[in-house]
C-alpha positions as CSV (number, residue, x, y, z in Angstrom):
1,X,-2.0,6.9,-12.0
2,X,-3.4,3.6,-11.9
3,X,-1.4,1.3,-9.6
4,X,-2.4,-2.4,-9.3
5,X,-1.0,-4.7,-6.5
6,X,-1.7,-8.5,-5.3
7,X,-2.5,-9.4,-1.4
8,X,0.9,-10.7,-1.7
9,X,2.8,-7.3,-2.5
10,X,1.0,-5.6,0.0
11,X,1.7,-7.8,2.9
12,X,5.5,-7.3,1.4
13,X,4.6,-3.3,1.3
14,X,3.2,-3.5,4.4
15,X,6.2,-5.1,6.2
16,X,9.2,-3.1,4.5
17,X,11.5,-1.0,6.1
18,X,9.4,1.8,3.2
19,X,6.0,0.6,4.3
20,X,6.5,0.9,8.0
21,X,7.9,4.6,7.1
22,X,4.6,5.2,5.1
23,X,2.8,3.9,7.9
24,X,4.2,6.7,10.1
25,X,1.7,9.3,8.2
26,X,-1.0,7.2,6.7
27,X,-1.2,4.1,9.3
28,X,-5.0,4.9,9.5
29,X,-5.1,4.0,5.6
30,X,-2.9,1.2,5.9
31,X,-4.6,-0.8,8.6
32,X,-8.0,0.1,6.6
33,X,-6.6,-1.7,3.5
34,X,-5.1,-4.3,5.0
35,X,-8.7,-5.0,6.5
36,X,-10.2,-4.4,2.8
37,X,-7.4,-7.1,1.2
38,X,-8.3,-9.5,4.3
39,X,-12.4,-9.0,3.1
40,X,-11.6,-9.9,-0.5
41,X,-12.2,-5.8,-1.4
42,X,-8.9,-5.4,-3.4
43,X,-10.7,-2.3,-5.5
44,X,-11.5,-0.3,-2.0
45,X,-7.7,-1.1,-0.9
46,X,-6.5,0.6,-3.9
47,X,-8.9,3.3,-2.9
48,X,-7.7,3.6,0.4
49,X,-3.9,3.6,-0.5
50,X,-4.2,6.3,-3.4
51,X,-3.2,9.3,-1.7
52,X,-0.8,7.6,0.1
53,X,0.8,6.1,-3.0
54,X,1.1,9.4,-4.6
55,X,4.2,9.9,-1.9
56,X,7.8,9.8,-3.0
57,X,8.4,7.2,-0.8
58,X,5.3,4.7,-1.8
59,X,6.8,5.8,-5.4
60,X,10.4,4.5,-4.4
61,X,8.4,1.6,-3.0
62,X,6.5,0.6,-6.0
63,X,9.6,0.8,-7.9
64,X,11.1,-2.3,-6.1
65,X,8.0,-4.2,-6.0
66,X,8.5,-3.5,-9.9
67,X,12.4,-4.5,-9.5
Protein backbone atom coordinates (compact mmCIF):
# COMPACT_ATOMS: atom_id res chain seq x y z
CA UNK A 1 0.00 0.00 0.00
CA UNK A 2 1.33 3.15 -1.03
CA UNK A 3 0.28 5.94 1.38
CA UNK A 4 1.20 9.54 0.61
CA UNK A 5 0.94 12.32 3.22
CA UNK A 6 1.99 16.32 3.45
CA UNK A 7 4.18 17.74 6.49
CA UNK A 8 0.91 19.23 7.22
CA UNK A 9 -1.14 15.86 7.82
CA UNK A 10 1.53 14.47 9.78
CA UNK A 11 1.88 17.20 12.30
CA UNK A 12 -2.24 16.60 12.37
CA UNK A 13 -1.35 12.67 12.63
CA UNK A 14 1.06 13.27 15.00
CA UNK A 15 -1.04 15.31 17.37
CA UNK A 16 -4.50 13.23 17.28
CA UNK A 17 -6.00 11.58 20.02
CA UNK A 18 -5.06 8.22 17.02
CA UNK A 19 -1.50 9.39 16.60
CA UNK A 20 -0.58 9.79 20.23
CA UNK A 21 -2.24 6.06 20.57
CA UNK A 22 0.17 4.96 17.66
CA UNK A 23 2.86 6.62 19.37
CA UNK A 24 2.41 4.28 22.35
CA UNK A 25 3.99 1.25 20.16
CA UNK A 26 5.98 2.91 17.49
CA UNK A 27 7.05 6.46 19.18
CA UNK A 28 10.63 5.48 18.14
CA UNK A 29 9.27 5.68 14.37
CA UNK A 30 7.37 8.62 15.00
CA UNK A 31 9.90 10.90 16.41
CA UNK A 32 12.32 9.55 13.49
CA UNK A 33 9.89 10.83 10.93
CA UNK A 34 8.97 13.68 12.34
CA UNK A 35 12.86 14.49 12.24
CA UNK A 36 12.98 13.16 8.47
CA UNK A 37 9.71 15.74 7.53
CA UNK A 38 11.63 18.52 9.66
CA UNK A 39 14.99 17.65 7.09
CA UNK A 40 12.99 17.96 3.95
CA UNK A 41 13.20 13.74 3.68
CA UNK A 42 9.39 13.19 3.07
CA UNK A 43 10.34 9.65 1.09
CA UNK A 44 12.41 8.27 4.37
CA UNK A 45 9.29 9.41 6.53
CA UNK A 46 7.12 7.34 4.57
CA UNK A 47 9.68 4.68 5.15
CA UNK A 48 9.82 5.04 8.66
CA UNK A 49 5.96 5.07 9.15
CA UNK A 50 5.15 1.87 6.89
CA UNK A 51 4.94 -0.66 9.39
CA UNK A 52 3.32 1.43 11.57
CA UNK A 53 0.69 2.45 9.02
CA UNK A 54 -0.08 -1.02 8.29
CA UNK A 55 -2.01 -0.95 11.98
CA UNK A 56 -5.72 -0.76 12.28
CA UNK A 57 -5.50 2.15 14.04
CA UNK A 58 -3.08 4.26 11.54
CA UNK A 59 -5.76 2.65 8.98
CA UNK A 60 -8.74 4.25 10.97
CA UNK A 61 -6.47 7.31 11.01
CA UNK A 62 -5.75 7.65 7.39
CA UNK A 63 -9.35 7.34 6.79
CA UNK A 64 -10.07 10.76 8.47
CA UNK A 65 -7.24 12.48 7.07
CA UNK A 66 -9.10 11.13 3.82
CA UNK A 67 -12.67 12.40 5.42
Amino acid sequence: MDVSFSADQLRRVLGSAEGKLLAADGGGRLRQAAEAVKAGDHARAQAILQPVLQTEQAQALLQKLDG
